[in-house]
N, C-alpha and C positions, 0 to 999 in steps of 0.2 A: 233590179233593185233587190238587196239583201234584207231591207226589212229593217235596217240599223240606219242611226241618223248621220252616223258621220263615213268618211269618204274611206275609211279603212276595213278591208275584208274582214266580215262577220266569223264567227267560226260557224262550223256546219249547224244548223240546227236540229236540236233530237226533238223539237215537237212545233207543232204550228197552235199553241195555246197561249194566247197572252193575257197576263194580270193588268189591272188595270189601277191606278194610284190616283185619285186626286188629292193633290198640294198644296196650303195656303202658309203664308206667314205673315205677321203683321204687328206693327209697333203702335205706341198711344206715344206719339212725340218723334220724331224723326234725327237724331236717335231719342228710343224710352224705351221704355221696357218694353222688352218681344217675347213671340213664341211663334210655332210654328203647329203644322196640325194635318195629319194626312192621314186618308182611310184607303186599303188597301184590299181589292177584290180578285178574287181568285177566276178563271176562265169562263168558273158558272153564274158568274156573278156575288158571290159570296163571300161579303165581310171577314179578310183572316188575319187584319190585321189595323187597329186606330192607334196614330203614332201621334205625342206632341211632346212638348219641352218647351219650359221658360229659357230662355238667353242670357236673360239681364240686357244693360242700356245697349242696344245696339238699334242699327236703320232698320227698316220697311225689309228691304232689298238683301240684307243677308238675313232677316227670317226667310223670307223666301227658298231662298237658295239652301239654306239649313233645313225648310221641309225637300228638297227635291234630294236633298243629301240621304236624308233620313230612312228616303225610300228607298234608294238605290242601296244604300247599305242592307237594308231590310231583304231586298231582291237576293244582296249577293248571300245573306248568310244564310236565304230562304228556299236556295235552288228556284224561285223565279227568275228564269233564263231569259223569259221577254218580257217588258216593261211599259208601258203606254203611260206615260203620268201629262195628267191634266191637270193644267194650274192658271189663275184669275191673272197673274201677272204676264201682261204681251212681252212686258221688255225681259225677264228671265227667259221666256219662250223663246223668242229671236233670239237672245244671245247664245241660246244653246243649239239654235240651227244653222249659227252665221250670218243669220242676216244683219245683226248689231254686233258692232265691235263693245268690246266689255273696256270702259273709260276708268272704270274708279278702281284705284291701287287696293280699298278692300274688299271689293268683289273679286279682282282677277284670280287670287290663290280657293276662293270658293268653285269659282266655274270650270278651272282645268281641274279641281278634285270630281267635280262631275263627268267631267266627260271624261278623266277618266276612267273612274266608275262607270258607267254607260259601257264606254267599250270593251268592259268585260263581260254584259250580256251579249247573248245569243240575237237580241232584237231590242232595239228603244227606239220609242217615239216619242215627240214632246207636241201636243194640243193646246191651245188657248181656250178657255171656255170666258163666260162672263161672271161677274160675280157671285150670279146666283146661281151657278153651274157648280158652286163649290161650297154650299150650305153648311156640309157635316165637317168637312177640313176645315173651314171658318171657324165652326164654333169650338172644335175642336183646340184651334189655335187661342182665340181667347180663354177660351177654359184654361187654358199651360198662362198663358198673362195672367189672369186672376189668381191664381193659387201662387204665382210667382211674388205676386205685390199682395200676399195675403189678404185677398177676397174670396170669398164665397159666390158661390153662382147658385143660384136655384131654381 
């Protein structure tokens, strides 16, 4: 086992240190206004990085994918070569391991941008945790809604 989620040879890895992402995204209305919200830990454990963004009217299910986007991007421009992101939603999860086929015409061009992305690490893994497994990228994500539909959070 390479360490990488999909069936394509890894490149060599120059370290066995992995960062670790959790992901959330989330709409008020299916589609409504989104955002998404992910906080990014370095090997030691160490917050280096809280990502979020308003979308405007879009589903549940591409904020999602727009948090897992955000990391991987994050990874590539960050020299984090291995990537573990943990995220509340099963069905982004499975789809990113194969076990669900991706059905919706606007998911499909999100998920091949991921795994692209993905196979340019050194190492990715994709974890499901549960909602509460995902506190800081939740509020995080709301925080990007709020400011997007001009509210204030305090």
């Amino acid at each position: 086992m390479t360490g990488n989620l999909f069936d394509d040879p890894a490149p060599t890895p120059s370290t066995n240190q992995w960062f670790t992402a959790h992901c959330d995204g989330g709409s008020r209305g299916n589609p409504g206004p989104s955002g998404y919200g992910a906080v990014v830990e370095n090997p030691e454990g160490e917050v280096v990085a809280r990502l979020s963004r308003f979308l405007g009217l879009k589903t549940n299910n591409y904020a999602e994918y727009s948090g897992l986007l955000a990391v991987l991007e994050w990874a590539l421009a960050n020299g984090a070569g291995r990537m573990r992101v943990i995220s509340d939603s099963e069905l982004m999860v499975k789809q990113m391991k194969g076990q669900y086929k991706v059905k919706s015409p606007g998911l499909l061009p999100l998920w091949q941008e991921a795994r692209r992305l993905a196979r340019q690490l050194e190492g990715f893994e994709m974890r499901h945790t549960l909602r509460g497994g995902n506190k800081e990228a939740d509020r995080l994500a709301n925080e990007a809604m709020d400011k997007g539909m001009g509210r204030n959070r305090e």
